[in-house]
N, C-alpha and C positions, 0 to 999 in steps of 0.2 A: 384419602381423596386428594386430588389435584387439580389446580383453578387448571379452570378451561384455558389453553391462548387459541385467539385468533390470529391468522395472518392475514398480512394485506395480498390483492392479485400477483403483486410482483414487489420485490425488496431489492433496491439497486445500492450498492457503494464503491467509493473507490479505493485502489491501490497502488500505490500507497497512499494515506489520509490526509500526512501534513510532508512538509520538505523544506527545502531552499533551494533556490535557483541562482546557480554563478551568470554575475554578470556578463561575462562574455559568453555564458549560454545560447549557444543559437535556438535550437528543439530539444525538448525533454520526452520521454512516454507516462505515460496513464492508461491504468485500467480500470474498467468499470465492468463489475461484476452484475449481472442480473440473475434472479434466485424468481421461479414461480412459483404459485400453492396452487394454482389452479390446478384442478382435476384431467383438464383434457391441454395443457398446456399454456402457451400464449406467445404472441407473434406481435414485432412493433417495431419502433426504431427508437433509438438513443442518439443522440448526443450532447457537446459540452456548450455548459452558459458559459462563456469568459467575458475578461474584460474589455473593452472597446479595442479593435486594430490587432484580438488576437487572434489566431486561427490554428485550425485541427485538421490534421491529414487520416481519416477523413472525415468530411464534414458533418457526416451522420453515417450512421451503421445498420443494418438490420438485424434484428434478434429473434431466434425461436428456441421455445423449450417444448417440450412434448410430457411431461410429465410433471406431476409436483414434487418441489426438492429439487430439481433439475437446478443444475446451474451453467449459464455462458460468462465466458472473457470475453468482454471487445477493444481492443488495444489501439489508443489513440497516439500521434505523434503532434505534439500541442507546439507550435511558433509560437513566442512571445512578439507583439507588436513594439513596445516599448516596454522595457524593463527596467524599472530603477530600485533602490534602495527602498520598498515597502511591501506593504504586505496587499497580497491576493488572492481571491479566493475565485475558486473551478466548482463549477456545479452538475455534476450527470444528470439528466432528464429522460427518462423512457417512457414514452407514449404508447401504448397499446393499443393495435388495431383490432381488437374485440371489444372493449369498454370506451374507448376514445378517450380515456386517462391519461394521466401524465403523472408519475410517478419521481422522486427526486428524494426517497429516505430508504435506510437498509436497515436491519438490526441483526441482531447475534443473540444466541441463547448463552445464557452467564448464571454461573450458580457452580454448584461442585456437591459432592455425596452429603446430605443431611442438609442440604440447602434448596429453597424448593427453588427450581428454575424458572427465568422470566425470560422475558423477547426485552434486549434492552436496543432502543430505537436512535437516531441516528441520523441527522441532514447526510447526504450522498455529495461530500466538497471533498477536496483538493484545496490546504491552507498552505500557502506559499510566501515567501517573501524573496526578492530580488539584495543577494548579499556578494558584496566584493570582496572575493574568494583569489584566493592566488597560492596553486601547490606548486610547492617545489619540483623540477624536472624529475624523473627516473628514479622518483621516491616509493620505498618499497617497506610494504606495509605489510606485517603477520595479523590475522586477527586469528582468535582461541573464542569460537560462541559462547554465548552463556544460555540464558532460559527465553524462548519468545522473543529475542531482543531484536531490533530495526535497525543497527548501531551497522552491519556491513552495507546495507544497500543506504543508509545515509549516507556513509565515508563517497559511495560510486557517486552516489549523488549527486555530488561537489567535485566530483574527479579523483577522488582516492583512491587507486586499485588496489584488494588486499588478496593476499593468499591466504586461505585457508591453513590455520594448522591444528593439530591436534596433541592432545596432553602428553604423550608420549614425544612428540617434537618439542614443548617446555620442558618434562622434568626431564630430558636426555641434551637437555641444551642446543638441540640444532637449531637455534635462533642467529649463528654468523649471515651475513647478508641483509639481513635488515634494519632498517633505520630506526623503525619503531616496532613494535607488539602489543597490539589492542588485545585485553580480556572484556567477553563481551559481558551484558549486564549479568548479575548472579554468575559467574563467572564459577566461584567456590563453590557454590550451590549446586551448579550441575556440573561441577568434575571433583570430586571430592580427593582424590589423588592430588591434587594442588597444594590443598594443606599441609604447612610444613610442622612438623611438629617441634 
């Protein structure tokens, strides 16, 4: 037997969860996922809490799902009003125009084989901090993924462009042209070919 889960009408989060933002940042994007259980769908609007003097292009969205499971992106382009050296937090909100709810948490099912699965829950933020970031010009960046890891779209984050490569472009050495070579987290783990014996 298996505990029952309930879900909530709607599970909202964002993506990415947490970041940094370079100070000379003018606009960054966010997404905010909404996920329904409802049986015949659900229709509302979203948008972002921020801090005082910031603003979102746009300033609210409209969302429908038609089925449960369904899931929409709505993709914001967030202004920072004043940015300094601290930390911030971005809150999603979706209001339901069937319940007149206001929804602002998401969860994920988490567990793996022999482990019973749960809904693990979750505030719907965007944790940020405003940091003085300065890349070098025409800096050229390899990254090699590893497992799950956030490690290239942090590097964009801040301005880092990387190119992709792959195990066969390390252990054949075509690494000339760049400055650095990020292996991403578990790196070894998921290329096993790495290891030198």
């Amino acid at each position: 037997s298996q505990p029952l889960a309930f879900e909530p009408e709607m599970s909202v989060s964002m993506q990415p969860s947490a970041g940094i933002i370079p100070l000379s940042e003018r606009s960054f994007p966010l997404t905010v996922h909404l996920r329904s259980a409802e049986p015949e769908g659900v229709h509302g609007t979203v948008r972002l809490k921020m801090p005082a003097g910031w603003r979102s292009q746009p300033d609210s969205a409209k969302f429908l799902t038609s089925a449960p499971g369904q899931e929409e992106a709505v993709a914001f382009v967030v202004t920072p009003g004043t940015l300094g050296e601290k930390a911030y937090t971005l809150t999603a909100e979706a209001t339901s125009s069937v319940t007149n709810r206001t929804y602002a948490e998401g969860y994920r099912a988490v567990g793996y084989a022999g482990l019973t699965r749960s809904n693990l829950y979750s505030p719907a933020t965007y944790r940020t901090s405003g940091v003085d970031v300065k890349v070098a010009p025409h800096l050229k960046v390899g990254y090699l993924p590893g497992t799950g890891d956030d490690v290239q779209r942090s590097l964009e984050n801040i301005g880092v462009h990387t190119t992709p490569l792959t195990v066969a472009d390390v252990a054949e050495g075509r690494l000339a042209g760049y400055d650095v070579v990020v292996l991403g987290v578990r790196a070894y783990s998921a290329h096993s070919d790495l290891a030198i014996g």
